[in-house]
C-alpha positions as CSV (number, residue, x, y, z in Angstrom):
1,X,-7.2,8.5,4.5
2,X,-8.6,5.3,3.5
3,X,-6.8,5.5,-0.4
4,X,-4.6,2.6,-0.2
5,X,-5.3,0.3,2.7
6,X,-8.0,0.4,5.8
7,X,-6.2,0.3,8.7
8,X,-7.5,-1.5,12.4
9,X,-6.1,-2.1,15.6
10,X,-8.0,-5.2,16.6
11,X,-9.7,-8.0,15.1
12,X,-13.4,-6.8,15.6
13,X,-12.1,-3.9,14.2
14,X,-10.7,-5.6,11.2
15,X,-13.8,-7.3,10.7
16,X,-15.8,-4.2,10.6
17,X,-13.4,-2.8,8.0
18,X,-13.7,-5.9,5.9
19,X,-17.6,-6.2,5.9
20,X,-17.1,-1.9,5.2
21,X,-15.1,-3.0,1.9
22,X,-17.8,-5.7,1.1
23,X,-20.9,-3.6,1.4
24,X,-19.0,-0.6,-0.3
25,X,-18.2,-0.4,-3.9
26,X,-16.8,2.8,-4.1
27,X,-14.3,2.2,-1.2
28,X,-13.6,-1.1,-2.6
29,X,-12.9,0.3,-5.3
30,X,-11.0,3.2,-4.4
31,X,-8.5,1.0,-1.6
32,X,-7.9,-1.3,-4.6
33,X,-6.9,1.2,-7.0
34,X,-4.6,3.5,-4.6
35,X,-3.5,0.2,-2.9
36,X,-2.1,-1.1,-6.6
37,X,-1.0,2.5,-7.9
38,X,1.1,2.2,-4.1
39,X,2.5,-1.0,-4.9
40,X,3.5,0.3,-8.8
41,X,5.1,3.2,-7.0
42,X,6.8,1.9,-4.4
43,X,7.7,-1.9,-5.8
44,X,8.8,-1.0,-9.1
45,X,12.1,-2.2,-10.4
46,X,13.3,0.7,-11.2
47,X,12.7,2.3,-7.9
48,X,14.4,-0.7,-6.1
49,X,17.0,-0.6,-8.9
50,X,18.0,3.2,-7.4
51,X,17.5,2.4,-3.6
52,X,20.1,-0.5,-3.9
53,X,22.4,2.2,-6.3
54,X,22.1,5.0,-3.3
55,X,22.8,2.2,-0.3
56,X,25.9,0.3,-2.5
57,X,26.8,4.4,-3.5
58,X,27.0,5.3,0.4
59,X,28.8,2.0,1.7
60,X,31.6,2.5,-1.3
61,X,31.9,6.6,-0.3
């Protein structure tokens, strides 16, 4: 849905979606924001902090 990464399956295709990010503002700007809010949510410390609890939780039950 184009909110946190364009996605291609080829390399003329990747170039189309990069020159689509460098003419487009708003895209640019919306795939940068989703694409950092995805990184806060999925890379925080925290959240690895409780994935590592669960997996270490499972392997001592």
């Amino acid at each position: 849905d184009e909110t946190e990464l364009l996605v291609a399956e080829s390399g003329d295709k990747f170039t189309k979606q990069c020159l689509r990010l460098y003419q487009n503002g708003g895209l640019w700007q919306a795939v940068q924001d989703g694409g950092s809010a995805a990184v806060a949510r999925d890379c925080s410390k925290q959240g690895f902090r409780d994935s590592l609890y669960a997996l270490l939780d499972k392997k001592v039950s």
